[in-house]
N, C-alpha and C positions, 0 to 999 in steps of 0.2 A: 613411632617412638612415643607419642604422647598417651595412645593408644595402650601401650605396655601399660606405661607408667601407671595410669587409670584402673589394667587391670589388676598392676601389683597391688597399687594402694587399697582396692577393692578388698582382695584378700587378706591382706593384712589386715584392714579394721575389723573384717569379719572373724579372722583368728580373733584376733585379739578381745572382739567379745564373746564370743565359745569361752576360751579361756577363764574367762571369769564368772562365767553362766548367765550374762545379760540376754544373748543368743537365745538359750534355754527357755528361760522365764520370760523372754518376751513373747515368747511363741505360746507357753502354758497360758499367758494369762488374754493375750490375742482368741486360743479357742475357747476359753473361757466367756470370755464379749460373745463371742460369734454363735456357741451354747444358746445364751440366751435370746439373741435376735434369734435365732433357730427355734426358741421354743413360742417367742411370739408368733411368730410364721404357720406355726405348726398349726398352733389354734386359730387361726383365723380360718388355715385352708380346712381345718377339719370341722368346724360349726358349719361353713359354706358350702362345703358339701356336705353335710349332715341336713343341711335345712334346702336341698334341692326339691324335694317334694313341694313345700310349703312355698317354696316362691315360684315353681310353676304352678301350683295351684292359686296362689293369690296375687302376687304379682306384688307391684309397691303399695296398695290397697290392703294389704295389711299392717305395714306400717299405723296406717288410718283406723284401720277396724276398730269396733267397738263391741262385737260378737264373740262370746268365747264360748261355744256348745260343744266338745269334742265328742258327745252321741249324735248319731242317726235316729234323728225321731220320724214320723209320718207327717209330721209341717214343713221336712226337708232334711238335707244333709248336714253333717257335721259345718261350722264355722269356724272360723280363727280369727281374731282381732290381734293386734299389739297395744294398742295406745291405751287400755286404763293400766296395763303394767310399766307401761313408759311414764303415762303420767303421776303413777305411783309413785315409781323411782325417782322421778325427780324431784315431786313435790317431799318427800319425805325427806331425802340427801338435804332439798332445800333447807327445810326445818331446821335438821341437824346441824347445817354450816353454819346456819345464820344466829342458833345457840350457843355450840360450842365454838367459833372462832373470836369474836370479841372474850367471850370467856379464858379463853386456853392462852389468848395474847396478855391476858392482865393476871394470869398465873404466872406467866412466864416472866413477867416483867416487874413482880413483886419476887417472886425466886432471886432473880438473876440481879436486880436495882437495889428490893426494900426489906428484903428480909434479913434477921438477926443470922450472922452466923452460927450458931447454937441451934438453930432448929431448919435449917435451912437443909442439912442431910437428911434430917426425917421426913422432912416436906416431900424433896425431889421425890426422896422414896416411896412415900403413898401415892403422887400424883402417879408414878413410873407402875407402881404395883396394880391401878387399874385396868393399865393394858393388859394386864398379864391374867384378869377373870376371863374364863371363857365365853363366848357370845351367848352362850346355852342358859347358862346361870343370871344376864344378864336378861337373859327374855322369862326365864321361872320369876325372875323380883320382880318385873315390871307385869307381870302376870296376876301375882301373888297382892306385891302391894301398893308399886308405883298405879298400876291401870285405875282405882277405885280412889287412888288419893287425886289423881290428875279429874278423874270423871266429873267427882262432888266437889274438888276447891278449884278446879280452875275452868275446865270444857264449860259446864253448867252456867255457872256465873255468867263466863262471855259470853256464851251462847243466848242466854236472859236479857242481855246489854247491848254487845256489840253486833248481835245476830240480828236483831230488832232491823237492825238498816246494811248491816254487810250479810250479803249472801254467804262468805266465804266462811264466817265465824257463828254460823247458824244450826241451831239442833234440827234432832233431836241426839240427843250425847248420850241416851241409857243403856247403848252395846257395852261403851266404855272400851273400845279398844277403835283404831283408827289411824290416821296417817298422822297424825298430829302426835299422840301417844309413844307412835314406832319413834318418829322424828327426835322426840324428846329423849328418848333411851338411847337411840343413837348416839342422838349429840354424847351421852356423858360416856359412851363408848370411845368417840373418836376424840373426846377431851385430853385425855394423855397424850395422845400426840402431837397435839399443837401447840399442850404447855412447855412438855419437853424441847419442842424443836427453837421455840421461840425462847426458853430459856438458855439453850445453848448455844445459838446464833449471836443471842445476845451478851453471851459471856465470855467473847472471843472478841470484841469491839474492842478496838484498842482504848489504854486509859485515856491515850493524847484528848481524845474526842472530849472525854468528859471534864478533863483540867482544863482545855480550853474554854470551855462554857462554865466552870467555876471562876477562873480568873476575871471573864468579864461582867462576874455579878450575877452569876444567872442562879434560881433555885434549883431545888432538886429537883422537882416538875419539869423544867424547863431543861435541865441538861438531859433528862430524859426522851424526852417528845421530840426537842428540837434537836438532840447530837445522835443520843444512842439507838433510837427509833429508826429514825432515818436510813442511818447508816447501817443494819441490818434487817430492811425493810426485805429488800430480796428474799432473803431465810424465813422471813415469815411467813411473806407467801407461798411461798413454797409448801410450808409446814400446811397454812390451811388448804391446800388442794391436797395436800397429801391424805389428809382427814378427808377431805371430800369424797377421794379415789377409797378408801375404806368403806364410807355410807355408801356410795353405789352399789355394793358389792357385798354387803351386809345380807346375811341371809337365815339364821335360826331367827335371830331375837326380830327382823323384818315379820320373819313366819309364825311369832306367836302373837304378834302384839297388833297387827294392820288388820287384822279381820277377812283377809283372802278374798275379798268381794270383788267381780268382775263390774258391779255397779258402779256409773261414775256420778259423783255428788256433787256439786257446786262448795260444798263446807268440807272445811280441812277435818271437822271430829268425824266425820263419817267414816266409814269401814272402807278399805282398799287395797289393795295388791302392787307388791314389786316384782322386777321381770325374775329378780334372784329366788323372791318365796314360790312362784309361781311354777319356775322351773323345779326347787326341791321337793313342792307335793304332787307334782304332776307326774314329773316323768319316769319313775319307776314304777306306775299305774298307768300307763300312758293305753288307751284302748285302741288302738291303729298309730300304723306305721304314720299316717300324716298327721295325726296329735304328735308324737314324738318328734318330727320332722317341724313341726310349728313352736313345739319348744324348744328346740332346739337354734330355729331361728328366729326368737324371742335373746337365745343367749349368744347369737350372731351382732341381734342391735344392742343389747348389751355393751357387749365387747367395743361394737365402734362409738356407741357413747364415752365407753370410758379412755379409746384412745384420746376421742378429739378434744377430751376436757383434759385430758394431760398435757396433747400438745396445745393446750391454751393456757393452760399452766407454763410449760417451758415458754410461751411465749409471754405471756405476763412476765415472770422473773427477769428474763431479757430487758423486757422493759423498762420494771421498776429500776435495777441494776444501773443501767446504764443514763436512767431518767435522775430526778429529780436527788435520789440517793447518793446521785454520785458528784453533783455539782452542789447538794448542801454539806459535803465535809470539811470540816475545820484542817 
């Protein structure tokens, strides 16, 4: 008896959402989800097996490499390294985040806090309209006029100064193009994204937040940093890994602007390569199946680079979220 009862009720709720097409559109937007885990999938098994040559030939020692020869000379066969394009990648994304995310969060929070409303549509609008240049365009400017103006007012000087005693910030700067250079263009690349997301996170905060911290006297400063910050601290970060996950991944304006050098330099002005520029000139010239197969698992470690800083991303937000965010609201 109970048994019926279970199955009638089954069926009934089941009509009854057919009926109204929750049935329907549950299931559309279910393969939709499953779509995309499907295309994540796809690509991890297809660089993985694309890059079987290159990891039985080199094994995790490529990871390590510092050798990039893909001819056959008479001193030996072809090599393969990873790590000056890893170390590329990172140091350059580095640059980028560490410019455009304090940047993009004090756009955001003058948009969203201090700006006039009379100029605050055109504002959103320019910041919004940077995303919207091509990477192509951004690597001809930084080519054209950024590369020469960063060279002589800024690489030079530090390099003069701070080069003197930090290896890192050490010429010689006269290529004029480098990871520092790439870094810099990036950043105002993934700038849009950070201002935008952190202006929108933060314009969804409810008023409560901010009346409470006027009523007990607090300034503007103050109801800022200490109610509305806070409180959509989560969406910020988020915003700056989402910028991050962009610089990793960057790949014209990477390819005109780092100088493509397999050489690895102690100093940031120097010339160098990411795994993305590395993969765009290589491999549609790629001179043997295991040049192709090394690039290709070049964009294998790529790829789990940029899972595992997502999922440190999702786990940061988790954090922030459930931290400090959420036991300082009013």
């Amino acid at each position: 008896m109970a048994e019926a009862q279970l199955s009638t009720s089954w069926r009934t709720r089941m009509a009854r959402q057919m009926a109204h097409g929750d049935g329907i559109f549950r299931a559309i937007t279910l393969l939709f989800a499953l779509v995309v885990v499907g295309l994540v999938v796809a690509v991890g098994v297809v660089t993985f097996n694309g890059s079987a040559e290159a990891r039985t030939q080199f094994g995790f020692g490529f990871l390590a490499g510092q050798d990039w020869n893909p001819v056959d000379t008479d001193f030996g066969p072809a090599t393969f390294g990873a790590w000056p394009a890893v170390r590329g990648t990172l140091l350059s994304s580095a640059v980028a985040i560490l410019l455009a995310g304090p940047i993009g969060v004090a756009i955001g929070i003058f948009l969203s806090e201090l700006c006039p409303s009379r100029i605050r549509g055109p504002l959103s609008f320019m910041v919004e309209l940077l995303a919207a240049i091509p990477s192509v365009v951004y690597g001809l400017w930084g080519v054209a006029v950024f590369a020469p103006f960063f060279r002589d007012y800024v690489a030079q000087p530090v390099a003069n100064t701070l080069g003197q005693v930090l290896p890192f910030f050490a010429g010689p700067v006269a290529v004029g193009r480098g990871i520092a250079v790439a870094g810099t263009v990036m950043a105002i690349m993934i700038l849009p994204t950070v201002a935008a997301i952190t202006r929108d996170v933060l314009a969804v905060v409810p008023n409560t937040q901010r009346e409470a911290m006027l009523a007990l006297g607090a300034t503007r400063w103050e109801v800022i940093s200490k109610a509305v910050v806070p409180y959509a601290r989560a969406g910020i970060v988020g915003g700056i890994m989402l910028g991050l996950g962009r610089a990793l991944g960057e790949t014209m304006a990477a390819t005109m602007l780092i100088g493509n050098s397999q050489r690895i330099s102690d100093s940031i002005f120097a010339p160098g390569v990411t795994a993305a520029s590395l993969i765009a000139s290589e491999l549609t010239n790629a001179n043997s199946d295991l040049h192709a197969s090394a690039l290709i698992e070049i964009a294998l470690v790529l790829f789990g680079i940029t899972l595992a800083l997502n999922l440190l991303a999702r786990l940061l937000v988790w954090q922030v979220a459930r931290g400090p965010a959420g036991s300082g609201r009013i």
